[in-house]
C-alpha positions in Angstrom: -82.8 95.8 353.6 -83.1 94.1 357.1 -86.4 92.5 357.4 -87.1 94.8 360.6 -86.4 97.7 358.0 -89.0 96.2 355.2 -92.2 95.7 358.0 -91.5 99.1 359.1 -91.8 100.3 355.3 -94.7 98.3 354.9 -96.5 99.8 358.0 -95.4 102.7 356.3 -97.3 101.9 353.0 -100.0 100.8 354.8 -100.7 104.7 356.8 -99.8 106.6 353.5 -102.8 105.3 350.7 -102.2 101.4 350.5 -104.1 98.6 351.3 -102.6 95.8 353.8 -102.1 93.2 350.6 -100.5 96.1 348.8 -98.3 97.5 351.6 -96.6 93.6 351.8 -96.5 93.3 348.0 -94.6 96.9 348.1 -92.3 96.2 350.7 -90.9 93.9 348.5 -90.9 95.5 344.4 -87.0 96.2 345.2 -86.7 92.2 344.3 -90.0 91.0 343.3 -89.2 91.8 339.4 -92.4 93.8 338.9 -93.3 97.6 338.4 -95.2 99.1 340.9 -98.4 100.2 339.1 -98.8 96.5 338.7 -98.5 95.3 341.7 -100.7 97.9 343.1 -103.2 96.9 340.8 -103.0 93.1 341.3 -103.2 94.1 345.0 -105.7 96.5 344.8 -109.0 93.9 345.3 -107.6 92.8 348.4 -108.0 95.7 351.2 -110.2 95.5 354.5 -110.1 91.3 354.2 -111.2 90.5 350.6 -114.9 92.1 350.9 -114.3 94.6 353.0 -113.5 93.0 356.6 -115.8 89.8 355.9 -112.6 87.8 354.2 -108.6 86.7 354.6 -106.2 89.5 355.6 -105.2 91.6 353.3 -101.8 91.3 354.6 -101.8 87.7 354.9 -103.0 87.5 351.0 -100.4 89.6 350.0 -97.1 87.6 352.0 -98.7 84.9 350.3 -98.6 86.4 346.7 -95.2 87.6 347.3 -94.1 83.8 348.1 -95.4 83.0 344.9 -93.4 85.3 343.4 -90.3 84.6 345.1 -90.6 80.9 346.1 -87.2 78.7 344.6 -87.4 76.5 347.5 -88.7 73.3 345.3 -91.8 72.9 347.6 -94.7 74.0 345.9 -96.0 77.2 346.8 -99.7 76.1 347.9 -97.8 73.9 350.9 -95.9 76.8 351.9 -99.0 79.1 351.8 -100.9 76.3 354.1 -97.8 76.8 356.7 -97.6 80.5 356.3 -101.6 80.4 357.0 -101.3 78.5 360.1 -98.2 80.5 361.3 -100.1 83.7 360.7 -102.9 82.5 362.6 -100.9 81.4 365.8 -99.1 84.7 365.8 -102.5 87.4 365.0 -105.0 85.5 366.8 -107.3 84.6 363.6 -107.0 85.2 359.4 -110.5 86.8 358.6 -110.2 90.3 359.2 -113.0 90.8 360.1 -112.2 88.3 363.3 -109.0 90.0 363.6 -110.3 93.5 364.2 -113.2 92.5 366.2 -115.7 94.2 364.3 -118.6 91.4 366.1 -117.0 91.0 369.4 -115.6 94.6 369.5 -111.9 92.9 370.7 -109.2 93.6 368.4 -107.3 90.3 368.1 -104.6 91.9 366.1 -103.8 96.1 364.5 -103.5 95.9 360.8 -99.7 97.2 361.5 -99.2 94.2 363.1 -100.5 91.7 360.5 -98.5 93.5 358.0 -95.8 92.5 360.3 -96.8 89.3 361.0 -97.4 88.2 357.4 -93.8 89.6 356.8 -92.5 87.5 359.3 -94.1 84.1 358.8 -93.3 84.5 354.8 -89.7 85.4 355.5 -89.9 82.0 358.2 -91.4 79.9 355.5 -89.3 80.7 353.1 -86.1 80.3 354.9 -87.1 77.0 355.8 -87.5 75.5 352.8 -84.8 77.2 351.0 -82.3 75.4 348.8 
């Protein structure tokens, strides 16, 4: 699967019952070495930013779980999360979702279709970078 081919499944996800954290994690069960009931459930306290719109991105949490999973780059995965964070940030605008949908200052910084995207992308970056 390209990685054009797994945002678009995650968008996907995302407009047919899953939260943002969960659509990322989903996009990637094909390798992550998990069932899907589980990592629904792990994802499943993560929806609308962590306390519904007041936290992190859901979608951002998620990449970042999903690096966990599949990180074998020999960096530890807490210094790839702080790049992955700061790469997220420059390409949505903001991580709190509540920030990022403009629920105080009623601008939308950044659609939850593209912070699924974005967290896809800056992950797959990260990643790459580091890889052995």
């Amino acid at each position: 699967m390209t990685l054009d081919e797994r945002k678009e499944k995650a968008v996907y996800l995302k407009h047919n019952g899953c939260n943002c954290a969960q659509a990322v994690l989903m996009s990637y069960s094909d390798i992550l070495g998990l069932n899907d009931e589980l990592l629904l459930k792990i994802s499943s306290g993560f929806g609308q930013g962590m306390g519904c719109m007041k936290a992190t991105c859901g979608a951002l949490i998620g990449a970042v779980d999903c690096c966990g999973i599949l990180n074998d780059t020999g960096v530890a995965t807490k210094f790839l999360a702080k790049e992955m964070i700061q790469g997220f940030e420059e390409k949505s605008g903001a991580t709190i979702c509540e920030d990022l949908k403009g629920i105080k200052t009623k601008v939308v910084l950044c659609s939850c279709e593209d912070c699924i995207r974005n967290a896809i992308d800056v992950m797959d970056t990260t990643l790459n970078k580091y890889k052995k």
